[in-house]
ROKE-229887 format. One line per field, with one value per residue (C-alpha): z, y, x; residue in one letter. Coordinates in Angstrom, 1 decimal. Example, Ala and Ser with C-alpha at 12.3 -4.5 7.8 and 13.67 -1.06 7.14 Angstrom:
# ROKE-229887
c3 <- (7.8:7.1)
c2 <- (-4.5:-1.1)
c1 <- (12.3:13.7)
aa <- (A:S)
***
This chain:
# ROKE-229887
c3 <- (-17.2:-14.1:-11.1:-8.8:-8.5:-5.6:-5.3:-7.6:-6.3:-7.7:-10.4:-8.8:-10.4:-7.9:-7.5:-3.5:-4.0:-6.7:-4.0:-2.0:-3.3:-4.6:-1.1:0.0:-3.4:-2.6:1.1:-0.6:-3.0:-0.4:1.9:-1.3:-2.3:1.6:1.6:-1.5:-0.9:2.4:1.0:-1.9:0.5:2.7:0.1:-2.1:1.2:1.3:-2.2:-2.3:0.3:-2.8:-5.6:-7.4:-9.2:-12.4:-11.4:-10.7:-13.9:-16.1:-14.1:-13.9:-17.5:-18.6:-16.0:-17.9:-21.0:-19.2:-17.9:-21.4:-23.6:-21.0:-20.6:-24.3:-24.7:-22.0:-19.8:-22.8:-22.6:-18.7:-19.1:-22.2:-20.7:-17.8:-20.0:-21.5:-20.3:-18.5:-20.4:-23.8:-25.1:-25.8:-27.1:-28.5:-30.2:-33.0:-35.0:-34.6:-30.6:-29.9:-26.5:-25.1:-28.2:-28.1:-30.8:-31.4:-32.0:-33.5:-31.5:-27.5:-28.8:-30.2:-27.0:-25.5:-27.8:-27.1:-23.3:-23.8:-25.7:-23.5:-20.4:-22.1:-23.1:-19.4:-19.5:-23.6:-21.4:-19.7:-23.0:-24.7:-21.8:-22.5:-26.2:-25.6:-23.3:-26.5:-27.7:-25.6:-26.2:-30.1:-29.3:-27.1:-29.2:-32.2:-29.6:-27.6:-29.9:-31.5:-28.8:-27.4:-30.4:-30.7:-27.5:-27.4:-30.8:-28.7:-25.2:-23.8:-25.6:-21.8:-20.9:-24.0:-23.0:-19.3:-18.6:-19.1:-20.7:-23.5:-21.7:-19.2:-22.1:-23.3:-19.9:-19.7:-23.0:-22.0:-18.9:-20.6:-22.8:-19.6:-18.3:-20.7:-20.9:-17.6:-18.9:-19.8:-16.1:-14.8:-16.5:-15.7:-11.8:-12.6:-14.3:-11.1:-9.0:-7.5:-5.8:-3.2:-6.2:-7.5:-4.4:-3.3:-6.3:-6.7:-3.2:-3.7:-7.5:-6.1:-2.7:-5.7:-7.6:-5.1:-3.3:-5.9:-6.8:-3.9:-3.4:-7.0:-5.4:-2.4:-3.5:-5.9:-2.8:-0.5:-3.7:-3.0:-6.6:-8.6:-8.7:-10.4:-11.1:-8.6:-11.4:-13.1:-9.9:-10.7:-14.1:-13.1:-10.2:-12.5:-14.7:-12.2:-10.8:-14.0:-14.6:-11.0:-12.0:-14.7:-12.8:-10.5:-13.1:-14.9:-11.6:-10.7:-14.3:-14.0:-10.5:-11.2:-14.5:-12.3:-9.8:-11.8:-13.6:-10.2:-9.7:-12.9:-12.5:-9.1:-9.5:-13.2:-15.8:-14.3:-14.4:-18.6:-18.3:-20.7:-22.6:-22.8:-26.2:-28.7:-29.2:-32.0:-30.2:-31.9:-30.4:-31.0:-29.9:-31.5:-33.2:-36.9:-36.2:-35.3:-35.0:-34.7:-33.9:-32.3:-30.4:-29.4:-32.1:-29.7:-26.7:-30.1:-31.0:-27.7:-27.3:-30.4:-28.9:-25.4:-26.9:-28.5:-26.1:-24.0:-26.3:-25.2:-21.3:-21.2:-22.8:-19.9:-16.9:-18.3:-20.1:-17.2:-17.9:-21.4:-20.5:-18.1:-20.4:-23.1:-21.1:-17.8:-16.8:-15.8:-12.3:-12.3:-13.8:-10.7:-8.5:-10.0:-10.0:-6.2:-5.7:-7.6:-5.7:-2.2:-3.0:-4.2:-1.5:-0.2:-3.8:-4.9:-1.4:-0.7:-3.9:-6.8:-4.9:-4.3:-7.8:-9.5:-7.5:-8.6:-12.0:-11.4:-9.6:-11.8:-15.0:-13.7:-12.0:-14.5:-17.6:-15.1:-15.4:-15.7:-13.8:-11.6:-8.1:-9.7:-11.0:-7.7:-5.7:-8.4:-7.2:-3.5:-3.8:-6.0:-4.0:-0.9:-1.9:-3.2:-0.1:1.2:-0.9:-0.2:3.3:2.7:0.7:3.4:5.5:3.1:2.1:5.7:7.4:3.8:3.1:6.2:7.3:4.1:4.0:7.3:6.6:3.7:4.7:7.3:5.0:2.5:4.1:3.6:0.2:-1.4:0.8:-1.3:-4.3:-4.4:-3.6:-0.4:-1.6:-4.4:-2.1:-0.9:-3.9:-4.7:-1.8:-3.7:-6.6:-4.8:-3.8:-7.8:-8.9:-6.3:-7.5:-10.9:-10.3:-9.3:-11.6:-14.8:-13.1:-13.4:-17.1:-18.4:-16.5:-18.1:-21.2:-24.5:-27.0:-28.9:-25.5:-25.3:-28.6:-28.3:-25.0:-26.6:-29.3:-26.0:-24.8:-27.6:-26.5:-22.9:-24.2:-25.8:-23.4:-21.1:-23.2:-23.7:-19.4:-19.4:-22.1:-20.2:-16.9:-16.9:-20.6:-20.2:-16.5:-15.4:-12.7:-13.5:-11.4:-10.0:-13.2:-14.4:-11.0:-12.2:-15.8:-14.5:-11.6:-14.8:-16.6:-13.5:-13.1:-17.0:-16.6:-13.5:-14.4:-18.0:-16.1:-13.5:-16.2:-17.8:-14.7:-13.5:-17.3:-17.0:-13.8:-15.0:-18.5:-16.5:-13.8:-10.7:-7.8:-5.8:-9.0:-10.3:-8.7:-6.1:-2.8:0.3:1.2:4.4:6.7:4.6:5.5:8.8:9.1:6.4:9.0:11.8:9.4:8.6:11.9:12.7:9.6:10.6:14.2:13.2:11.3:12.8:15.9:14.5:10.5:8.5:10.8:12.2:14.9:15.9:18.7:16.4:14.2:17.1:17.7:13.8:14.5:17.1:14.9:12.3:14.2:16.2:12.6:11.8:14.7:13.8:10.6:11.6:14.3:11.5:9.1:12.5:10.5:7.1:8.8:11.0:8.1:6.2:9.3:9.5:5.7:6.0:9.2:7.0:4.3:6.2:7.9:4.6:3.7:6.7)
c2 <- (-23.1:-23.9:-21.3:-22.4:-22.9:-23.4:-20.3:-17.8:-17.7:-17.6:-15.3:-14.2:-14.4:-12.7:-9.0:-9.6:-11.7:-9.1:-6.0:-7.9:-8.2:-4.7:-3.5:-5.5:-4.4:-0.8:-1.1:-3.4:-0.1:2.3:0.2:0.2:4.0:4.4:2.5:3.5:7.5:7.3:5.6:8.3:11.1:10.2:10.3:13.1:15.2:14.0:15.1:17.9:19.3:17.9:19.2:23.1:23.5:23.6:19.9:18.9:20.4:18.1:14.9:16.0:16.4:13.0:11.6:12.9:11.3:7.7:8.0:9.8:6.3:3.9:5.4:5.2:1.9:0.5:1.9:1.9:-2.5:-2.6:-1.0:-3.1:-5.8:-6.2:-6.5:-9.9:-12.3:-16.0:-17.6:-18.3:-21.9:-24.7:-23.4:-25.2:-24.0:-26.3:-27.6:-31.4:-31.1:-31.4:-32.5:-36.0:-37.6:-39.2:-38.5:-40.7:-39.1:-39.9:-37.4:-36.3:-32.9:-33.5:-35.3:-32.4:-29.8:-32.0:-32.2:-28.6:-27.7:-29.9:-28.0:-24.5:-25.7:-25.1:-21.8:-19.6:-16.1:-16.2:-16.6:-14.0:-11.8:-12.3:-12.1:-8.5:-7.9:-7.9:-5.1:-2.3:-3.6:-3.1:0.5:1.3:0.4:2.9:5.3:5.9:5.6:8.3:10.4:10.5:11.7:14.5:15.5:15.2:17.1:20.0:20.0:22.6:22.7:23.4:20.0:17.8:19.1:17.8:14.7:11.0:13.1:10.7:7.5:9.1:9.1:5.9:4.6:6.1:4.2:0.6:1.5:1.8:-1.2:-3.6:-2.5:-3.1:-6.5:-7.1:-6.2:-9.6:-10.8:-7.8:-8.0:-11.7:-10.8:-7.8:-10.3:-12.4:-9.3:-9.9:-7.3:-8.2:-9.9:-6.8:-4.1:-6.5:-6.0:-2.6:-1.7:-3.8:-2.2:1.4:0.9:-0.4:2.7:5.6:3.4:3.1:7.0:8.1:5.6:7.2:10.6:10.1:8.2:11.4:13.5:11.6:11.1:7.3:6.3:9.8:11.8:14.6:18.5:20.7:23.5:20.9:20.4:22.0:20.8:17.0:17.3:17.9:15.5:12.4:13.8:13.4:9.9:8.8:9.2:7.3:4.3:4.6:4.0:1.3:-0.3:0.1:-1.8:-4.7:-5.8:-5.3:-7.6:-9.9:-10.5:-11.4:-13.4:-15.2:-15.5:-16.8:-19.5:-20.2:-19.8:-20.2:-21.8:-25.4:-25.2:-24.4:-21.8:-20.0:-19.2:-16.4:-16.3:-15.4:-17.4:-18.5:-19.7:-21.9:-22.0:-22.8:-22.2:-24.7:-28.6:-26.8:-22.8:-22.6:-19.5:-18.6:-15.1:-13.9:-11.5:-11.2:-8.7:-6.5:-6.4:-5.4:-2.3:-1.3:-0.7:1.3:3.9:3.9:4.6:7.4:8.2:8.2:11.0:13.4:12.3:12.7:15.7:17.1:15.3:16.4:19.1:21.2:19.7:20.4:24.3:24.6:23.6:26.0:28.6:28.6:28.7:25.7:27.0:27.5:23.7:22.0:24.4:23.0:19.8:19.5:21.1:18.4:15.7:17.2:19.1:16.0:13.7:12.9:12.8:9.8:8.2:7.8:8.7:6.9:3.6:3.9:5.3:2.3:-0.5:1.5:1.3:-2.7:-3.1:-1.8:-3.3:-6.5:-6.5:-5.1:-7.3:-10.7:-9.7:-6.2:-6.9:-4.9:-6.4:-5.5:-1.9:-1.0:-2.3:-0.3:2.8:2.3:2.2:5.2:7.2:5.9:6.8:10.4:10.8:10.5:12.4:15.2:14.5:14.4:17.4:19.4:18.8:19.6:22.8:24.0:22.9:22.7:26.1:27.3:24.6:23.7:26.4:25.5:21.7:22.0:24.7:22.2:19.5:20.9:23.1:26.5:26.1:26.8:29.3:32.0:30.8:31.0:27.7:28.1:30.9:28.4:25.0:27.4:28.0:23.6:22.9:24.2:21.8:19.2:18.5:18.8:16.2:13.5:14.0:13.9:10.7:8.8:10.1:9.6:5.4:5.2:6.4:4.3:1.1:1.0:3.0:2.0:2.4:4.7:6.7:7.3:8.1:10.8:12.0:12.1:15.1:16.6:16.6:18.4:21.2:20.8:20.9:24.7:26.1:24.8:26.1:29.5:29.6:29.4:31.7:34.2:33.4:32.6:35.2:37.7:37.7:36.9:34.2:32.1:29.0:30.4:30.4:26.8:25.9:27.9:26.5:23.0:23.6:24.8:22.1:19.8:21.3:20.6:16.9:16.5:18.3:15.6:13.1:14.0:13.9:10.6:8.5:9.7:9.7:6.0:5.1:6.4:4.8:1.3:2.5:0.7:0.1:3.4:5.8:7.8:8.4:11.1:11.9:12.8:16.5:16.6:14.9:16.7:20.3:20.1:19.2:21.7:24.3:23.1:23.1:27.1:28.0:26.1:27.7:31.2:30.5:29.2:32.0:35.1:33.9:31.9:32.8:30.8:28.2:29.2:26.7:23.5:24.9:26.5:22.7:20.6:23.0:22.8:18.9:19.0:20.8:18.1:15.4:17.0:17.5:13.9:12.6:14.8:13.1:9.5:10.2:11.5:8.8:6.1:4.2:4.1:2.8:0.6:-1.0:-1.6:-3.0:-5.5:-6.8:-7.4:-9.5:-11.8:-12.0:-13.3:-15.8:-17.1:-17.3:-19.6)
c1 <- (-10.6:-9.2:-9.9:-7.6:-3.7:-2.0:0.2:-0.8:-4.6:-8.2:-9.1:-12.2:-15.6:-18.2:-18.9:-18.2:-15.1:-13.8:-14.6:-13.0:-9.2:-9.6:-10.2:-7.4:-5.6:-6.2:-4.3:-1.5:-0.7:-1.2:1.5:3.4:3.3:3.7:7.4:8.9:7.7:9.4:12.3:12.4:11.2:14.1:16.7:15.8:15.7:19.3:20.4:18.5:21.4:23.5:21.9:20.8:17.5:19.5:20.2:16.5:15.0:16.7:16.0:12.5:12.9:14.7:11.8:9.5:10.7:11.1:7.5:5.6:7.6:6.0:2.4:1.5:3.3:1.5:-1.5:-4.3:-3.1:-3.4:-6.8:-8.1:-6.6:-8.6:-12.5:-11.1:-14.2:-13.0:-16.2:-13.7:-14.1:-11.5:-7.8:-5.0:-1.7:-1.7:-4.2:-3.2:-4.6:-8.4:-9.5:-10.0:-8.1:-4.6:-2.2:0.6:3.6:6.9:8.9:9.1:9.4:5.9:4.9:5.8:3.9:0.6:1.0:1.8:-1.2:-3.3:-2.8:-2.8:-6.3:-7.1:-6.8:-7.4:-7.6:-4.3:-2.6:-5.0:-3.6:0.0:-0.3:-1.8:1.1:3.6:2.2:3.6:7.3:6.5:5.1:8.0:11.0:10.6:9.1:11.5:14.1:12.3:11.5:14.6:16.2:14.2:14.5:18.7:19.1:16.4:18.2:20.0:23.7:24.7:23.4:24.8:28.6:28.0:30.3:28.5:25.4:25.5:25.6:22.7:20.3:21.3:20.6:17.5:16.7:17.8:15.4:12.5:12.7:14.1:10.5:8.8:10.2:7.8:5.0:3.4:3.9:2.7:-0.6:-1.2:-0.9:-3.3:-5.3:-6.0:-5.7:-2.3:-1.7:0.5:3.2:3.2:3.1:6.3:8.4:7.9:9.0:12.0:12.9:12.5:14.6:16.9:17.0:16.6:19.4:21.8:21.5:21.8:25.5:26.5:26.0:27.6:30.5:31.2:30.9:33.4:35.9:35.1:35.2:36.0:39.2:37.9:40.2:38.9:38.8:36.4:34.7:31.3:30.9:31.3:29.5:26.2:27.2:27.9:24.2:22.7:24.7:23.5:19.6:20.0:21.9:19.3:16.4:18.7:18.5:15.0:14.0:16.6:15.5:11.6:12.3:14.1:11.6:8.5:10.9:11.4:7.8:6.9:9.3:8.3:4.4:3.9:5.9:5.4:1.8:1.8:-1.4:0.5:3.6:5.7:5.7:3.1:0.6:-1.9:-5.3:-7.9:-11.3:-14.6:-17.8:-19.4:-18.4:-18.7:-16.9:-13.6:-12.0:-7.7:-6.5:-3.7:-5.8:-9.2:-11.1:-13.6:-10.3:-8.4:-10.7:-11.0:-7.8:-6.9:-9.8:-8.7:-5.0:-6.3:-8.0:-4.6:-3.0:-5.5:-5.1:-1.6:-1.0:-3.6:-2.3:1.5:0.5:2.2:5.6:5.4:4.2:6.8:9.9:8.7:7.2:9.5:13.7:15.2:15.5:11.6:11.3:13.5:11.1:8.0:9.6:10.1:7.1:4.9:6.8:6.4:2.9:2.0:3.1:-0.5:-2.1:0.7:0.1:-3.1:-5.4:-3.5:-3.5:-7.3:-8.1:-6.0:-8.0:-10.9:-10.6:-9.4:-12.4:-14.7:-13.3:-13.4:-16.8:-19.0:-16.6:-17.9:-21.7:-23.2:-26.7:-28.5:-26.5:-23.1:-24.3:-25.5:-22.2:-20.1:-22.7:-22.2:-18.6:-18.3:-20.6:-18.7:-15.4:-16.5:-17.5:-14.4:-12.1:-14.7:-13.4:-10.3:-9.9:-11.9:-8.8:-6.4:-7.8:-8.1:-4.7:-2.6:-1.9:-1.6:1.1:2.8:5.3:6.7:6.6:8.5:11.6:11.8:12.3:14.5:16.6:17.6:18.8:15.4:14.3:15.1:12.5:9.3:8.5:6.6:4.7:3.5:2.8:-0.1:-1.5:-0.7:-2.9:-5.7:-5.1:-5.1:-8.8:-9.4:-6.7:-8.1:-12.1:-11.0:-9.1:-11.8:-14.6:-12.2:-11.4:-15.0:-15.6:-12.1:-13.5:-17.7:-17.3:-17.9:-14.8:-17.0:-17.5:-14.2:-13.4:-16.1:-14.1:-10.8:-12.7:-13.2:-9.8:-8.4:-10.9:-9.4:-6.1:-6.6:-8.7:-5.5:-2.8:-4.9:-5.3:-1.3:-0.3:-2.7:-1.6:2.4:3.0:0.4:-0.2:3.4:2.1:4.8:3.9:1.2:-0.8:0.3:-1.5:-4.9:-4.6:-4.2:-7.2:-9.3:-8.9:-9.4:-13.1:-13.7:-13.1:-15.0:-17.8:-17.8:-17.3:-19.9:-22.2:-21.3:-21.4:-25.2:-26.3:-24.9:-27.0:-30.1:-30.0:-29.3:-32.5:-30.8:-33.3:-31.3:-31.8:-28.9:-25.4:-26.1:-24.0:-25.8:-23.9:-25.9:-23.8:-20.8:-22.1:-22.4:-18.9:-17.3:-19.4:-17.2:-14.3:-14.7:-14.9:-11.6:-9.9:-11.0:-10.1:-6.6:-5.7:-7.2:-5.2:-2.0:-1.9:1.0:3.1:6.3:7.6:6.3:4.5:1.6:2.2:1.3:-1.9:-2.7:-2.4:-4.5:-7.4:-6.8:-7.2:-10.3:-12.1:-11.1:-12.8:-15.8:-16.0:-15.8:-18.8:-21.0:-20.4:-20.1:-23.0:-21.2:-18.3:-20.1:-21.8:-18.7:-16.8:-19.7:-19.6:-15.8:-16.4:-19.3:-17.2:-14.4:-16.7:-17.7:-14.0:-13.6)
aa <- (X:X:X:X:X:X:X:X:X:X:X:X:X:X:X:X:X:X:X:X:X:X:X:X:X:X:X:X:X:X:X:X:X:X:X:X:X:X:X:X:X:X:X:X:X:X:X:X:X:X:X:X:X:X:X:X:X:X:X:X:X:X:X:X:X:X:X:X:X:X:X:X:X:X:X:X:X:X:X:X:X:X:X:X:X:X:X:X:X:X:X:X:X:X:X:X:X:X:X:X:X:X:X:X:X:X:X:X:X:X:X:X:X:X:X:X:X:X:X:X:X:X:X:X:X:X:X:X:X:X:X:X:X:X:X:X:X:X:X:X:X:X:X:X:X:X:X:X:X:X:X:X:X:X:X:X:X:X:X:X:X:X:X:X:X:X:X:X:X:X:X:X:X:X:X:X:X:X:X:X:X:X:X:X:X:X:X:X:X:X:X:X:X:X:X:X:X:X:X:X:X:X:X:X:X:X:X:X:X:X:X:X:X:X:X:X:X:X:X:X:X:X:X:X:X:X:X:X:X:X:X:X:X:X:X:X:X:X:X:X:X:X:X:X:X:X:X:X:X:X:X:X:X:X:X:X:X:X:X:X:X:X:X:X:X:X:X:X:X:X:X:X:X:X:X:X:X:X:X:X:X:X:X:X:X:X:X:X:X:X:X:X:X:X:X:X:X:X:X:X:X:X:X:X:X:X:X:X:X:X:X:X:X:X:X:X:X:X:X:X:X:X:X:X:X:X:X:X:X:X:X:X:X:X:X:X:X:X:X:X:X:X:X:X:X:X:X:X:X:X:X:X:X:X:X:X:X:X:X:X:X:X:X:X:X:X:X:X:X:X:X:X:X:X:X:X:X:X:X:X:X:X:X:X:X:X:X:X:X:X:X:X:X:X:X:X:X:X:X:X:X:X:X:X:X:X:X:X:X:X:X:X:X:X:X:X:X:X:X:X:X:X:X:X:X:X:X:X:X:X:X:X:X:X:X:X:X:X:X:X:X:X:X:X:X:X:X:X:X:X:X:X:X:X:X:X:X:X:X:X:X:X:X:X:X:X:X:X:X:X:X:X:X:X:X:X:X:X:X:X:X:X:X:X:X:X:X:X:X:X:X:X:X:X:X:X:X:X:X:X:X:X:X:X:X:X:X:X:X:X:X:X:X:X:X:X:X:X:X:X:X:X:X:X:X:X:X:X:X:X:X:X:X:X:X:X:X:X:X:X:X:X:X:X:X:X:X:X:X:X:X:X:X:X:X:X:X:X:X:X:X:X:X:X:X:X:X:X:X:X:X:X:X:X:X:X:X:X:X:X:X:X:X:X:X:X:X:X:X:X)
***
């Protein structure tokens, strides 16, 4: 297979060259989350002048549908996708093609077929890759159609009499399958670690979406494009609002799909690595065996466990959203859902980008060769980036709850002030630090274990997912927490699944006995500084206590930034070390 093309890059072979793109990779998505938060930040803080609670809780909820069809249509493919080894043999698309022999044909469509099938040859794992990438279309059809369904005949009646309702949710719809339409380009640029292709559409495709929501809105505001009764006024208003998400979405998916489109024209197509379609692929290890599939048997397996797997995940990591529309008011719902996007902020910024290149990093490195130089990288990194969410967290924990409150009346207005959202963005800061540990921990296990290891885990998550359901009947029925309580439920379950997957990564080191032993973080460095931190947080709020101007901001900035610099001078060697191997790897580059 060839390694090389001139646009799209190298897909990268060595643990070094794969640490490499991911560390690019990870700063790539963090620009990305960075732009399209602050493009989304910027105009939600707009419409949230616009907008009620009321208003919120069923975009939060038709969001939620959109993103629960397209996480179990695609991200158990994405993550199967990436252990698919480069070391296939010889491929063809038709039987009539075998390498270094001339065919004669009678036809330039079946000149064309050969000199197709002769440069495809080069490269039997792309095309396994795309032929995997059908799958989540075929999932997400009768899905969604199915989902949806449900979930319109179960909605509020309130809702279904809104103006344009009906057309929303069929926009919705169309969304998700225009997505999924980009899968199979999305996972070839994962493939060869792409991540600037893809941090470069998605930036574009949101600023589409927020964008044209936000006009929608607007225009219905300034009677731009609506003449609407003013005894109606109300009513419509809610219903254009709803009808204006759904545009946005509708917009976001067309321009994504059009943009890999773009690139695969540009960057792909002409070189024949692979077609679109699927693909029947003939190889052969030997001059005697031949083998055809469709798609590669162990990838095959591993991915029906990992998808059920997924099941389990999801209804943890959303289990909150499907809680809160049984368990809370639809007032309570756009609370939560603001909350989550603002609480949040700093989770979806900085974490998620870090824990995807994780899991790409990992996948990829220990799929190339799992010896004892690529188990202890994978070590050093984990341990590394623990390390720093520790950090991180520490921070958070001290300086969130205490300015949060502030931050956010500031940001939305006095609208909101009246709820008990900034009572509860305390209590979120808390959660926080749990959601980012767990992050990382459960990249690792998805990216080294066995399909039988995850099947295994997915037993445990139905245990998670009672002991969760039995925290938030106690603390939103029983206990009358409200939102409060979902927050201890999910910080429960958080500590469950760190605490397994604790476990399974330093039972994992010491069954492979690396030269460094088993996966364990130095804390002394850590305790010295969380020492310092405590005395911060005590001085800070025996003598300032929650934020109420800027004034007492800038000082809480001040301490921030003081504890930061604290932190970098007693991991100066860490860094120092790290700053050194990007400067050799870049003079090897040269």
């Amino acid at each position: 297979m060839e390694k090389k093309t001139s646009n799209i890059g190298s897909i990268p072979s060595s643990g070094e060259q794969i640490l490499a793109k991911s560390t690019k990779g990870a700063t790539f998505l963090m620009m990305t989350q960075i732009f399209t938060k602050m493009i989304t930040f910027i105009l939600n803080s707009l419409l949230v002048r616009f907008l009620s609670p009321r208003i919120f809780g069923i975009t939060a909820f038709l969001e939620f549908i959109l993103g629960t069809v397209l996480f179990f249509s695609r991200e158990a493919i994405r993550l199967s996708t990436l252990r698919i080894k480069e070391n296939q043999e010889s491929v063809s698309e038709t039987n009539t093609y075998s390498t270094g022999t001339k065919h004669h044909s009678h036809s330039n469509n079946s000149k064309d077929v050969l000199t197709s099938s002769n440069r495809l040859s080069k490269s039997p794992v792309l095309q396994t890759v795309v032929n995997f990438a059908h799958i989540p279309l075929w999932i997400g059809i009768p899905l969604s159609i199915g989902l949806i369904s449900w979930q319109y005949r179960n909605v509020n009646s309130y809702f279904v009499g809104l103006p344009f309702f009906t057309w929303s949710i069929f926009l919705i719809w169309a969304s998700i399958i225009i997505e999924l339409l980009s899968e199979p380009f999305f996972i070839v640029n994962q493939f060869f670690l792409n991540y600037g292709t893809r941090s470069c559409f998605e930036s574009i495709s949101v600023t589409t979406g927020c964008l044209t929501n936000f006009i929608v809105i607007y225009a219905f505001e300034k009677n731009l494009l609506f003449a609407i009764p003013k005894e109606d006024l109300e009513i419509n208003k809610e219903g254009i609002a709803i009808l204006a998400f759904a545009i946005g979405k509708f917009a976001h998916s067309i321009t994504l799909l059009l943009c890999y489109y773009y690139d695969y024209f540009k960057n792909f197509r002409a070189k024949r690595l692979f077609h679109m379609r699927l693909v029947k692929i003939h190889s052969s290890s030997d001059s005697t065996s031949k083998v055809s599939y469709y798609f590669q048997a162990d990838i095959l397996e591993h991915f029906r466990k990992v998808y059920f797997q997924m099941c389990f995940k999801h209804l943890l990591t959303e289990g909150d959203k499907l809680v809160i529309n049984s368990l809370c008011t639809v007032e309570e719902q756009g609370i939560y859902s603001l909350l989550s996007n603002y609480g949040s902020l700093v989770t979806r910024l900085l974490f998620a980008p870090i824990e995807e290149s994780l899991r790409l990093f990992l996948a990829r490195l220990l799929s190339v060769k799992r010896n004892n130089k690529n188990l202890i990288l994978s070590m050093e990194v984990l341990v590394n980036l623990t390390k720093f969410y520790l950090y991180l967290s520490l921070i958070i924990v001290i300086f969130g709850p205490i300015n949060s409150s502030f931050l956010l009346q500031f940001l939305i207005g006095t609208k909101w002030s009246t709820t008990t959202l900034l009572d509860t963005i305390r209590i979120y800061c808390f959660y926080i630090p749990f959601l980012a540990i767990n992050g990382i921990f459960e990249a690792f296990f998805q990216s080294v274990a066995s399909g039988d290891q995850i099947l295994k885990q997915s037993y445990l998550m139905m245990v998670f997912s009672g002991i969760f359901l039995l925290n938030c009947y106690i603390f939103i029925q029983y206990l009358d927490l409200s939102l409060d309580g979902l927050i201890l439920s999910n910080i429960i379950n958080m500590i469950l699944r760190i605490t397994y997957c604790g476990w399974f990564i330093s039972k994992f080191y010491k069954e492979l006995h690396t030269d460094r032993g088993s996966f364990v973080i130095n804390f002394k460095n850590f305790g010295s500084v969380s020492m310092i931190g405590l005395i911060m947080c005590l001085f800070d709020y025996w003598f300032i206590g929650y934020v109420k101007n800027f004034q007492q901001l800038f000082i809480n900035i001040f301490l921030a930034l003081s504890l930061l610099i604290i932190m970098i001078y007693q991991e100066r060697l860490l860094i120092k070390r790290y700053i050194n191997r990007g400067k050799a790897n870049e003079f090897k580059d040269v």
